[in-house]
VMD Tcl script that builds the backbone (N, CA, C; Angstrom):
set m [mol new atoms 465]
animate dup $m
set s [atomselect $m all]
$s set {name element resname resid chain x y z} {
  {N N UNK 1 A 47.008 23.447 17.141}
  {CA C UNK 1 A 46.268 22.227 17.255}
  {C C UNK 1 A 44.811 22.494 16.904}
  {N N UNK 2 A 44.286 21.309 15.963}
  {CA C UNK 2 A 43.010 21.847 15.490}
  {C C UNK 2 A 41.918 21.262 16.914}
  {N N UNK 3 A 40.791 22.265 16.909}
  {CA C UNK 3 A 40.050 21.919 18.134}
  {C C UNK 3 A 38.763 20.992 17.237}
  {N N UNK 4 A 38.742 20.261 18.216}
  {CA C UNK 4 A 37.313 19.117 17.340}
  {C C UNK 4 A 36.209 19.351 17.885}
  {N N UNK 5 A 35.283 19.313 16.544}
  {CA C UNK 5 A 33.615 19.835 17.631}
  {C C UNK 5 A 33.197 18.523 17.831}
  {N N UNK 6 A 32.429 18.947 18.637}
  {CA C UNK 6 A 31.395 18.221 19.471}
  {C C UNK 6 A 30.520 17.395 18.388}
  {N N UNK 7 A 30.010 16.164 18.656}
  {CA C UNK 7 A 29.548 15.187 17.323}
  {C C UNK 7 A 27.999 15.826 17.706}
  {N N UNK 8 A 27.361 15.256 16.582}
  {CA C UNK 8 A 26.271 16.509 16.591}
  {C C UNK 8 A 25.017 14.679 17.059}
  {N N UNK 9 A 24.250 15.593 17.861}
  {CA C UNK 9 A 23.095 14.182 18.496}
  {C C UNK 9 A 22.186 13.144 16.661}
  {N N UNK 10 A 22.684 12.282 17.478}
  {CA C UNK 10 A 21.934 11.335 16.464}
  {C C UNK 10 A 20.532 10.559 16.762}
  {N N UNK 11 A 19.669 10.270 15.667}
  {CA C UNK 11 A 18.185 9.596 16.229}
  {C C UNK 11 A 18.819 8.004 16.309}
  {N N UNK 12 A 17.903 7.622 16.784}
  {CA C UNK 12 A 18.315 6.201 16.944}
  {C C UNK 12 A 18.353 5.174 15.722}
  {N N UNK 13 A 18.578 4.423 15.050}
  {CA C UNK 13 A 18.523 3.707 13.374}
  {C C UNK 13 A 16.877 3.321 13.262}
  {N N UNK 14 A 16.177 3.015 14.102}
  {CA C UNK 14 A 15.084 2.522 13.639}
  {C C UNK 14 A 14.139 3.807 13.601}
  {N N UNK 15 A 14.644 5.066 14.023}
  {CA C UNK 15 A 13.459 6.078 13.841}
  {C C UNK 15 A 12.681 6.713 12.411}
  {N N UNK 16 A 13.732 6.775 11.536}
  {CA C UNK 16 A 13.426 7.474 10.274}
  {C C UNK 16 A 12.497 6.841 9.519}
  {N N UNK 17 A 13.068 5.008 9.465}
  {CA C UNK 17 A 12.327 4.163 9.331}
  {C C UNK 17 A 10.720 4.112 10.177}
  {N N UNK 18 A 10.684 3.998 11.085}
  {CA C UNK 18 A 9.436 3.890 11.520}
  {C C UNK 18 A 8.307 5.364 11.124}
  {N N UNK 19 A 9.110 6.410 11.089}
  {CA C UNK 19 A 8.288 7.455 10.484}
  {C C UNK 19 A 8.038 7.166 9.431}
  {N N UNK 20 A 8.858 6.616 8.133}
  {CA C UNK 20 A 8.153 6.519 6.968}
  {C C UNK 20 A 7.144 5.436 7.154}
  {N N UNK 21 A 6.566 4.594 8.236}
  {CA C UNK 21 A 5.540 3.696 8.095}
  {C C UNK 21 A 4.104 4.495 8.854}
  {N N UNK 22 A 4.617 5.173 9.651}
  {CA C UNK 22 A 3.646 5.998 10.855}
  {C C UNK 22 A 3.149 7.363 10.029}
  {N N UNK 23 A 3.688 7.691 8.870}
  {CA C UNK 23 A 3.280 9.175 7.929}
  {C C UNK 23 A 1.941 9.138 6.858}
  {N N UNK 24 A 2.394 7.523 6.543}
  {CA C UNK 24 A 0.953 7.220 5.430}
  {C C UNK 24 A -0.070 6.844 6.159}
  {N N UNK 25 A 0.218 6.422 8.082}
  {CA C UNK 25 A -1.191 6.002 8.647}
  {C C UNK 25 A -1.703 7.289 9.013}
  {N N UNK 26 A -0.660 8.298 9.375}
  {CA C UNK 26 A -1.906 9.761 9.625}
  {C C UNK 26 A -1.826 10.584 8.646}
  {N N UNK 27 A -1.431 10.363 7.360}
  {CA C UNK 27 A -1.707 10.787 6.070}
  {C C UNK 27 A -3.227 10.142 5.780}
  {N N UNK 28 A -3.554 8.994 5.861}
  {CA C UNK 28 A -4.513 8.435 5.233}
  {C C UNK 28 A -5.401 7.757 6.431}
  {N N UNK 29 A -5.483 8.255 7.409}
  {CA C UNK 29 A -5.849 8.128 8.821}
  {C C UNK 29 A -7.310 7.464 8.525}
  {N N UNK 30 A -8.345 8.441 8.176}
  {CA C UNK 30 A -9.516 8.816 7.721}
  {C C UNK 30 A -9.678 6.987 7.287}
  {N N UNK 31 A -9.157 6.806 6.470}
  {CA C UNK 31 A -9.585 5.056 5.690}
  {C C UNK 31 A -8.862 4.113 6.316}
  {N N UNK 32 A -8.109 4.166 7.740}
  {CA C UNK 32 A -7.954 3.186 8.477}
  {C C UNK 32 A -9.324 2.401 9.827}
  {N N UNK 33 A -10.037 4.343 9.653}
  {CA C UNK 33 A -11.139 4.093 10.904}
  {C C UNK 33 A -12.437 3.843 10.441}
  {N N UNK 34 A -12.146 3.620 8.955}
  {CA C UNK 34 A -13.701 3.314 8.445}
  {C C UNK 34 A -14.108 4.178 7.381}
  {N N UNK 35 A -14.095 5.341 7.815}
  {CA C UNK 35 A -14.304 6.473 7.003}
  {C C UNK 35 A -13.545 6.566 5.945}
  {N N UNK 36 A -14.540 5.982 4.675}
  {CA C UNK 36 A -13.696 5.489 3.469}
  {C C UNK 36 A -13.714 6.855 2.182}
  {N N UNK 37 A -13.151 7.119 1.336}
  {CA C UNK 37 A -13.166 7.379 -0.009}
  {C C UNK 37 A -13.494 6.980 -1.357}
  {N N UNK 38 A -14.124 6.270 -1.156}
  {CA C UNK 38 A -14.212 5.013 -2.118}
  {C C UNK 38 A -15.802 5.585 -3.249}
  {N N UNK 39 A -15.287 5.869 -4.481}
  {CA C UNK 39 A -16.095 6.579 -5.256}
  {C C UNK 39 A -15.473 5.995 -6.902}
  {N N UNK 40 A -16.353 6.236 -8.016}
  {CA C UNK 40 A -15.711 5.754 -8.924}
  {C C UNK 40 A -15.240 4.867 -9.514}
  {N N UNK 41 A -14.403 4.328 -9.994}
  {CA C UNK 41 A -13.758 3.039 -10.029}
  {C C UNK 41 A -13.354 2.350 -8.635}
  {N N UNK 42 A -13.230 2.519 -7.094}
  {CA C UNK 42 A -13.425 1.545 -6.588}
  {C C UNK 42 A -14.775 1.020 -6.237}
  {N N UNK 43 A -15.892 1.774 -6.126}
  {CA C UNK 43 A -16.884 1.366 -6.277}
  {C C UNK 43 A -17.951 0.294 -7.253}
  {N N UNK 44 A -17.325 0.972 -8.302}
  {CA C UNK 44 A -17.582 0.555 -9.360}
  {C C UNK 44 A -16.936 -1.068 -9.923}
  {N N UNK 45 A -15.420 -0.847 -9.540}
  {CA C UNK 45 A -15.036 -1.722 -10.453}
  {C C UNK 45 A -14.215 -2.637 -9.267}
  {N N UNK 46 A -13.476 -2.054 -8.403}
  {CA C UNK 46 A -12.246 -2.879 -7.592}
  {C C UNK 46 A -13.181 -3.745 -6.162}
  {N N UNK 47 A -14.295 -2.503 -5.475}
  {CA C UNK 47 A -15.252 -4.048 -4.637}
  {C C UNK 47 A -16.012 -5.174 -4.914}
  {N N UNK 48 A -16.218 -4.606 -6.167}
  {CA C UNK 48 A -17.043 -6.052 -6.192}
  {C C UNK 48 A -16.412 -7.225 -6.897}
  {N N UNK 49 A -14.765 -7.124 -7.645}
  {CA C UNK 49 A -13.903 -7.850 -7.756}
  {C C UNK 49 A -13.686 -8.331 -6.196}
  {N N UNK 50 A -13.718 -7.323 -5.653}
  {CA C UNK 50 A -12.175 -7.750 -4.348}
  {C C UNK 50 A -13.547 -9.020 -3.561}
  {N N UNK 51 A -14.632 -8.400 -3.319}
  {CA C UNK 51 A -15.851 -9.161 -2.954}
  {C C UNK 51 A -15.615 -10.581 -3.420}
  {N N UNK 52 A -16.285 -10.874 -4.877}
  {CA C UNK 52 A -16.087 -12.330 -5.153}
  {C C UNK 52 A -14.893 -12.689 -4.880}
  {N N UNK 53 A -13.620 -12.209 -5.405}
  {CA C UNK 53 A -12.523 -13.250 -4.718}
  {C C UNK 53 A -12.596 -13.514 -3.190}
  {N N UNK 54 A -12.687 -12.569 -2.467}
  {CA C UNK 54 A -13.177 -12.991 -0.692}
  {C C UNK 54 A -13.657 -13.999 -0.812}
  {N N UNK 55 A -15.372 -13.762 -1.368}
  {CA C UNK 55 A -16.090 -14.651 -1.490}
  {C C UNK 55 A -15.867 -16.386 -1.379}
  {N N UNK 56 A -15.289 -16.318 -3.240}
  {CA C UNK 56 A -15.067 -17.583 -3.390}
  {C C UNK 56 A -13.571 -17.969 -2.409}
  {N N UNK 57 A -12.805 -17.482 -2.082}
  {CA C UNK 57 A -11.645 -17.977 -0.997}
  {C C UNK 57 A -12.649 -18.475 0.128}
  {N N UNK 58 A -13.783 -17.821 0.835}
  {CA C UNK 58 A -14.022 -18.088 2.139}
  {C C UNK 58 A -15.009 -19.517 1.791}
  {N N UNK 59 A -15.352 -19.690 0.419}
  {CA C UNK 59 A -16.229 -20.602 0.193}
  {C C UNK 59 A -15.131 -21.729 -0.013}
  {N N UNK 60 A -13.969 -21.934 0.030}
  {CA C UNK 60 A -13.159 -22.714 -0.721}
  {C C UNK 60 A -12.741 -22.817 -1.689}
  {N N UNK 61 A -13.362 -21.722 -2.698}
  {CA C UNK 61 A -13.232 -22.366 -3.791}
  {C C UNK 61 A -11.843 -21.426 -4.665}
  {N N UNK 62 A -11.467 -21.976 -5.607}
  {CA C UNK 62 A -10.436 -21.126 -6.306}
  {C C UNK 62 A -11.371 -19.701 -7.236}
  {N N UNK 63 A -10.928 -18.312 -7.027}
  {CA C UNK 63 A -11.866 -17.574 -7.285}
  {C C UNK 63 A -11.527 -17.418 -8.914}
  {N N UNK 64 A -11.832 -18.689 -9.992}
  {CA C UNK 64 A -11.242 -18.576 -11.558}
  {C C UNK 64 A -12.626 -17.799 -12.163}
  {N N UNK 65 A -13.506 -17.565 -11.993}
  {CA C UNK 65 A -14.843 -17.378 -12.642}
  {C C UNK 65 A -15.682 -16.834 -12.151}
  {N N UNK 66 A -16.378 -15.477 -12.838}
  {CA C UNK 66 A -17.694 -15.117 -12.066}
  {C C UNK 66 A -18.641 -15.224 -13.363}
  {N N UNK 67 A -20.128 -15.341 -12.717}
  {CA C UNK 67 A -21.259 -15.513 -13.050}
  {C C UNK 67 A -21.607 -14.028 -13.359}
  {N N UNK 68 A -21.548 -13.233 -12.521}
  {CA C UNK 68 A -21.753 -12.006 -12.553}
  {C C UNK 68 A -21.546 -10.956 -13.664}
  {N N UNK 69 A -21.013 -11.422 -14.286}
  {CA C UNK 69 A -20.358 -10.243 -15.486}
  {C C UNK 69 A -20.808 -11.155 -16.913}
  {N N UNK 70 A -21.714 -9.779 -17.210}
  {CA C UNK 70 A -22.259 -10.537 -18.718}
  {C C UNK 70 A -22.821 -11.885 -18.755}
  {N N UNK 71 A -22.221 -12.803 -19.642}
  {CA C UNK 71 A -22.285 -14.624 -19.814}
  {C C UNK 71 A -21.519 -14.995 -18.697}
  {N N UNK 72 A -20.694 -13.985 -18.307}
  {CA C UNK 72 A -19.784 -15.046 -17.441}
  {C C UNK 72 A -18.543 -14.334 -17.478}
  {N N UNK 73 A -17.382 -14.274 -16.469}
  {CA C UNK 73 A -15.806 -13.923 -17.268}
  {C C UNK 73 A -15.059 -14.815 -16.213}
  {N N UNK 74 A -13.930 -14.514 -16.579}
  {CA C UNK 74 A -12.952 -14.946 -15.756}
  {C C UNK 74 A -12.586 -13.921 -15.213}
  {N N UNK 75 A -12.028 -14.191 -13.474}
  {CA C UNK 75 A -11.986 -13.630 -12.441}
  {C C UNK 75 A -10.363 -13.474 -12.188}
  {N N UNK 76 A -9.814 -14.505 -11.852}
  {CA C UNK 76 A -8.662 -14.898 -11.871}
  {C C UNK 76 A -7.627 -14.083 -13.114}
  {N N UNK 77 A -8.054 -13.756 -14.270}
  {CA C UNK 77 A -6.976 -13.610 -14.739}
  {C C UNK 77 A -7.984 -11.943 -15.070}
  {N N UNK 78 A -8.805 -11.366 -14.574}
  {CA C UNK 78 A -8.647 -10.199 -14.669}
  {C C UNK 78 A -7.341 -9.841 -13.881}
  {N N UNK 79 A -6.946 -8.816 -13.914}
  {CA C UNK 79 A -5.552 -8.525 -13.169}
  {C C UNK 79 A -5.846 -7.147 -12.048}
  {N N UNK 80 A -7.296 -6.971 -12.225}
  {CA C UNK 80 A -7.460 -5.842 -11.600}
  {C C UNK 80 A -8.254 -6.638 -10.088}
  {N N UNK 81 A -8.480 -7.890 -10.370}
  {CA C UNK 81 A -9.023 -8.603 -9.070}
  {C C UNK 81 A -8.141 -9.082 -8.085}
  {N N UNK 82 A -6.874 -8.893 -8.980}
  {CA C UNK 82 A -5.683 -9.227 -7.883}
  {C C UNK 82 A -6.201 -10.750 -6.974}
  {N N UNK 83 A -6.273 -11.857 -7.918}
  {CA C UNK 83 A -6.958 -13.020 -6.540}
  {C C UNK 83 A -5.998 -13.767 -6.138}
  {N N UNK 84 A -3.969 -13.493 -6.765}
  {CA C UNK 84 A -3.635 -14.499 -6.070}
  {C C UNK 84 A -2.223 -13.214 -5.941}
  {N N UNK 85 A -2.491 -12.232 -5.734}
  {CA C UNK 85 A -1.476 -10.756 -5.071}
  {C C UNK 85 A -1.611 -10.886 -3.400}
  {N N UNK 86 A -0.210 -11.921 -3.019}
  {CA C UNK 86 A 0.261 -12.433 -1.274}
  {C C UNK 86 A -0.231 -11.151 -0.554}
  {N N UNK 87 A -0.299 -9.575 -1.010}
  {CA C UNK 87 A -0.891 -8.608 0.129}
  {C C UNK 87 A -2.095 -8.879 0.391}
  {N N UNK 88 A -2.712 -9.273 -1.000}
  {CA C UNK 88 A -4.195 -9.274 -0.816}
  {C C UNK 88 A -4.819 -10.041 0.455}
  {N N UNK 89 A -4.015 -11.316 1.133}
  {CA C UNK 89 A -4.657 -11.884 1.782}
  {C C UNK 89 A -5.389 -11.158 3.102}
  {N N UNK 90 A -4.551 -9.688 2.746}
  {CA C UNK 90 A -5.426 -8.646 4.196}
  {C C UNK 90 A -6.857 -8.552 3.965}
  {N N UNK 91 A -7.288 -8.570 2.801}
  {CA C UNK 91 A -8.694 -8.970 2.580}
  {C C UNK 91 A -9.589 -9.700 3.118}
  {N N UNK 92 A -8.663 -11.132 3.714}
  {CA C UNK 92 A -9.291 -12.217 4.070}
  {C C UNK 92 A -9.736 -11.709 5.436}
  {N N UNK 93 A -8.885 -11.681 6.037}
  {CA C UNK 93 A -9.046 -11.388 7.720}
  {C C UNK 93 A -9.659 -9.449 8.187}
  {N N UNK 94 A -10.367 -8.894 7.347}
  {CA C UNK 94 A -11.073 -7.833 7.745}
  {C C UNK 94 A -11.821 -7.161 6.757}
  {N N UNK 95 A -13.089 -7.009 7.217}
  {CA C UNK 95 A -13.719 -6.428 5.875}
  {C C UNK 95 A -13.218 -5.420 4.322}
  {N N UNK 96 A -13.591 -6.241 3.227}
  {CA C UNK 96 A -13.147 -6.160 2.481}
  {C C UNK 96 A -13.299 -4.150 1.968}
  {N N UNK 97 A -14.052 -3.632 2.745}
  {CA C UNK 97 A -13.989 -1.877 2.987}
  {C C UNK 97 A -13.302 -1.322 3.675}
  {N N UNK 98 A -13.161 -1.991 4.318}
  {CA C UNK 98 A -11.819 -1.779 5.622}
  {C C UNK 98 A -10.506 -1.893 4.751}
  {N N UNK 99 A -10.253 -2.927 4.476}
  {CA C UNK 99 A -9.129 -3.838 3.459}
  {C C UNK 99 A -8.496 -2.743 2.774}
  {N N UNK 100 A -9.674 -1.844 1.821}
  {CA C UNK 100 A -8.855 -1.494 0.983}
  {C C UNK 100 A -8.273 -0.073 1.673}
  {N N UNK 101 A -8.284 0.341 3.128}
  {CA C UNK 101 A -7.939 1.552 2.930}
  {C C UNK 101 A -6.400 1.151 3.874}
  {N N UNK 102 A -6.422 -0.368 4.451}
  {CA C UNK 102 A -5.555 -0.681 4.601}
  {C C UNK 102 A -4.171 -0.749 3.615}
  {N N UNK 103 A -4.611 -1.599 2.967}
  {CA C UNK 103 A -3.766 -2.113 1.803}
  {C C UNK 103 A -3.282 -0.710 1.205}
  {N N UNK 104 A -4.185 0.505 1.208}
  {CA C UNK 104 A -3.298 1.949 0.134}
  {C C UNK 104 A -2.535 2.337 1.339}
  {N N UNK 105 A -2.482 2.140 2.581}
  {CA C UNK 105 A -1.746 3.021 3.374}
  {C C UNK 105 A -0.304 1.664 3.498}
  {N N UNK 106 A -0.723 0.633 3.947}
  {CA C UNK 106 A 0.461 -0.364 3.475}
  {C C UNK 106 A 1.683 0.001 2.401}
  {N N UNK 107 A 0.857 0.077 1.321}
  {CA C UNK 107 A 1.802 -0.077 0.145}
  {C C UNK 107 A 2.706 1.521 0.040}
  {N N UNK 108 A 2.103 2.642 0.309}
  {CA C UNK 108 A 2.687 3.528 0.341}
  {C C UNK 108 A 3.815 3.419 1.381}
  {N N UNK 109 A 3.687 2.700 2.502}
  {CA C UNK 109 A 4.408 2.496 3.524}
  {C C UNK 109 A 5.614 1.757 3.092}
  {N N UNK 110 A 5.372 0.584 2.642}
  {CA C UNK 110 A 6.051 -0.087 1.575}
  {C C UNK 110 A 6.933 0.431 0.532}
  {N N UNK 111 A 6.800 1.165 0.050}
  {CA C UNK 111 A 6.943 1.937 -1.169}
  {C C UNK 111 A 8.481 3.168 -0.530}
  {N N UNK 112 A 8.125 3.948 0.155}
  {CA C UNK 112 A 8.572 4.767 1.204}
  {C C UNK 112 A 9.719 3.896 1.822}
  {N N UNK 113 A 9.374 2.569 2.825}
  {CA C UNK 113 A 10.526 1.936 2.727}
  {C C UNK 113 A 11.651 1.306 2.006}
  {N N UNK 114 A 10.928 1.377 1.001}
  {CA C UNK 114 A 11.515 0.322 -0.274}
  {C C UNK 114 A 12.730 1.254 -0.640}
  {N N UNK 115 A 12.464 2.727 -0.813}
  {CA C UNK 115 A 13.405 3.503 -1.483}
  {C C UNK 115 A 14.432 4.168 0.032}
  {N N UNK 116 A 13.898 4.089 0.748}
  {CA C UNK 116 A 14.458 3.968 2.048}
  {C C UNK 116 A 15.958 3.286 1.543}
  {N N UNK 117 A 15.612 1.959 2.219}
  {CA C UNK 117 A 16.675 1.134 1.972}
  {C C UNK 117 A 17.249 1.071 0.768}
  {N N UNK 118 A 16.696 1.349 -0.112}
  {CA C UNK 118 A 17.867 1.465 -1.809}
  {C C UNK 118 A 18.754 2.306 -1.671}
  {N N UNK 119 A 18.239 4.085 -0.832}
  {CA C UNK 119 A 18.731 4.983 -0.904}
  {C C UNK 119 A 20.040 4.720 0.005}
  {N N UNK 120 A 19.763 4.170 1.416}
  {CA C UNK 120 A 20.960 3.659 2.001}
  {C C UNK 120 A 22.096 2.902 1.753}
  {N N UNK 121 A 21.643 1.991 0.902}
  {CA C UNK 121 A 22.350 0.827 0.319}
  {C C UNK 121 A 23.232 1.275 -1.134}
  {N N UNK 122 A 22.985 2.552 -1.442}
  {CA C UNK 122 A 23.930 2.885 -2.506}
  {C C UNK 122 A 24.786 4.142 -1.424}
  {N N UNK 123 A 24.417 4.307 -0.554}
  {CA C UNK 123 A 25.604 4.898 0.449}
  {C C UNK 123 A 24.965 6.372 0.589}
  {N N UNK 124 A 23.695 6.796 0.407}
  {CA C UNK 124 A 22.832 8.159 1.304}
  {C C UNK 124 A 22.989 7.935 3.159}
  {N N UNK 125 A 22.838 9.025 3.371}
  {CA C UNK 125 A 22.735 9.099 4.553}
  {C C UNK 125 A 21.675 9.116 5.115}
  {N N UNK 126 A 21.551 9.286 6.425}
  {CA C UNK 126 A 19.996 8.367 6.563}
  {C C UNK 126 A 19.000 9.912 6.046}
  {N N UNK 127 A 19.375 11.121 6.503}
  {CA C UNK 127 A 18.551 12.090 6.576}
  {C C UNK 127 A 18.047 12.395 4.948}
  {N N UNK 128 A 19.367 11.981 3.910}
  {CA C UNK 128 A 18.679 11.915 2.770}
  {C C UNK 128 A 17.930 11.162 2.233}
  {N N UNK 129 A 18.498 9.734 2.840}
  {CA C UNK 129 A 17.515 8.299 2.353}
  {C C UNK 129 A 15.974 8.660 3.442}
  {N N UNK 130 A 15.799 9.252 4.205}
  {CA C UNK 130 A 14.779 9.302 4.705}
  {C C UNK 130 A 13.893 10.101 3.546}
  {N N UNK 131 A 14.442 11.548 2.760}
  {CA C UNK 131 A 13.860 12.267 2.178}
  {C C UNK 131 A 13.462 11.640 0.556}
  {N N UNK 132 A 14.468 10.998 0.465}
  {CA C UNK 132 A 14.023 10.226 -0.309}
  {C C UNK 132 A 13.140 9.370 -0.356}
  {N N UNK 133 A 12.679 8.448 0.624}
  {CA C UNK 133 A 11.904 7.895 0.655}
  {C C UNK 133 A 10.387 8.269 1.079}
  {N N UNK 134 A 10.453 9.255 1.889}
  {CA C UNK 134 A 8.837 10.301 2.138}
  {C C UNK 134 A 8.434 10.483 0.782}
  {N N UNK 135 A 9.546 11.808 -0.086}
  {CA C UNK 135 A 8.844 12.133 -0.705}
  {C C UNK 135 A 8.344 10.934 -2.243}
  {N N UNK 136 A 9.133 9.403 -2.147}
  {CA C UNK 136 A 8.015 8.919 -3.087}
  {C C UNK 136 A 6.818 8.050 -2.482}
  {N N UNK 137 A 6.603 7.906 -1.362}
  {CA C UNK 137 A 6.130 7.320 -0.728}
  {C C UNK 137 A 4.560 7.820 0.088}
  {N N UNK 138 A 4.759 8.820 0.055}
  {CA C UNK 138 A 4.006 10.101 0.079}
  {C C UNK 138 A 3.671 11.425 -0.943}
  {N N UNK 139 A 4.705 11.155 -2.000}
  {CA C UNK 139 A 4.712 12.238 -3.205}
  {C C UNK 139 A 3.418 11.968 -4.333}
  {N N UNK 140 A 3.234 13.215 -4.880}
  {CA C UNK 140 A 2.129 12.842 -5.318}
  {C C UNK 140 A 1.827 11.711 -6.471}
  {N N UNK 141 A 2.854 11.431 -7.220}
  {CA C UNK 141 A 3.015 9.995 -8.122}
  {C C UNK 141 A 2.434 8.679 -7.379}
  {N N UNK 142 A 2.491 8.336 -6.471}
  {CA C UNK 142 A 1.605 7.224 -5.856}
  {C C UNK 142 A 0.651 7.678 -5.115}
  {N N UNK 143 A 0.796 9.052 -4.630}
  {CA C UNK 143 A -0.855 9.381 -4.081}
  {C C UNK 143 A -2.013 9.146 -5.108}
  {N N UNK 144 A -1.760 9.862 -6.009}
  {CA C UNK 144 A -2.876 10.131 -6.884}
  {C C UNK 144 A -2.789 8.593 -7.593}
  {N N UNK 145 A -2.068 7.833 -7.728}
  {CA C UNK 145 A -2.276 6.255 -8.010}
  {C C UNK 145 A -2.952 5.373 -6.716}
  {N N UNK 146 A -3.479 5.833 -5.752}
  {CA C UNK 146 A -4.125 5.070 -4.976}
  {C C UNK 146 A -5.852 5.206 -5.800}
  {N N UNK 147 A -5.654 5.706 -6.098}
  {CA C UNK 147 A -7.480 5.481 -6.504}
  {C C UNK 147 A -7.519 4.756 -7.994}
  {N N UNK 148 A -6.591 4.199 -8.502}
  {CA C UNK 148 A -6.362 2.731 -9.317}
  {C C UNK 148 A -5.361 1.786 -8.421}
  {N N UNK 149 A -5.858 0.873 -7.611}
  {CA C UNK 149 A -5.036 0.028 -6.312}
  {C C UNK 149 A -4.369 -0.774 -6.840}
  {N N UNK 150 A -4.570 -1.308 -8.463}
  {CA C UNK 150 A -3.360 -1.874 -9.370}
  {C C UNK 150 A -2.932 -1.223 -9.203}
  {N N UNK 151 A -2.668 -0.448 -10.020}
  {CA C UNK 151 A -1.466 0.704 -9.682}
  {C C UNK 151 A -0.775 0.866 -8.791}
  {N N UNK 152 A -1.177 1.294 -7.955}
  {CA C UNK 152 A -0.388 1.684 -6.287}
  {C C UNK 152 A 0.380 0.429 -5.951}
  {N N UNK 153 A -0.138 -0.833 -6.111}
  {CA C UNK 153 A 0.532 -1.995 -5.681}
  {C C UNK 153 A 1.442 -2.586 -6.523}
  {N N UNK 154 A 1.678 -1.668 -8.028}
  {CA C UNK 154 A 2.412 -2.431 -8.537}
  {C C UNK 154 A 3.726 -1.846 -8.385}
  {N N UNK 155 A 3.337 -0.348 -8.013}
  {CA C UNK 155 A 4.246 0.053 -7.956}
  {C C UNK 155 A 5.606 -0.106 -6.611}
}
mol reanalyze $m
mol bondsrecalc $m
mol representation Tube
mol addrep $m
């Protein structure tokens, strides 16, 4: 008679998951408490987009146009101002320096889950769909795409 082992301890279903959301906040800890990174092209190019769209949202107005650039440009259909991207609205409700270190730890979080659940849903197990999902979620292909936040979010 064959002897049966003992089933081996399991985490609970929502744990693996919640680590891949809890890894990019103390991965990227530093730009949740203020203490930003922000050099280069976000300085340069993504606050003072992300600014006027705030802006004109908190003024009412639709953010299609800035004054600011050259004669004039359009705002709205730059694509790097992101003024009508549904995450963006984290912008609205906390400073827009704050915002962005939110929004890169979000989306990686996002991202991480996303392949999470794909990985499950074609029939991985959780310990692989977990590994799967850290390492793109945290791997360096969207790390090093957080410092273009198109990027990171499109992905």
């Amino acid at each position: 008679m064959a002897t049966r082992l003992p089933d081996r301890p399991t985490a609970p279903p929502w744990l693996l998951p919640a680590l891949l959301l809890l890894l990019p906040a103390l991965a990227f800890g530093a730009v949740l408490t203020g203490r930003v990174f922000y050099w280069g092209v976000y300085l340069l190019q993504f606050y003072p987009w992300r600014l006027l769209v705030v802006r004109a949202y908190q003024a009412g107005r639709w953010p299609l146009w800035t004054p600011l650039l050259g004669a004039g440009a359009p705002l709205a259909a730059n694509l790097q101002s992101a003024a009508f991207y549904p995450p963006n609205l984290l912008f609205l409700v906390m400073p827009v320096e704050r915002a962005f270190g939110w929004s890169v730890v979000l989306h990686l979080a996002w991202a991480g889950l996303g392949l999470y659940a794909y990985a499950r849903l074609i029939g991985l197990r959780p310990g692989p769909a977990f590994l799967a999902g850290l390492s793109f979620g945290l791997g360096s292909y969207l790390v090093t795409r957080t410092v273009f936040l198109s990027m990171a979010n499109a992905v």
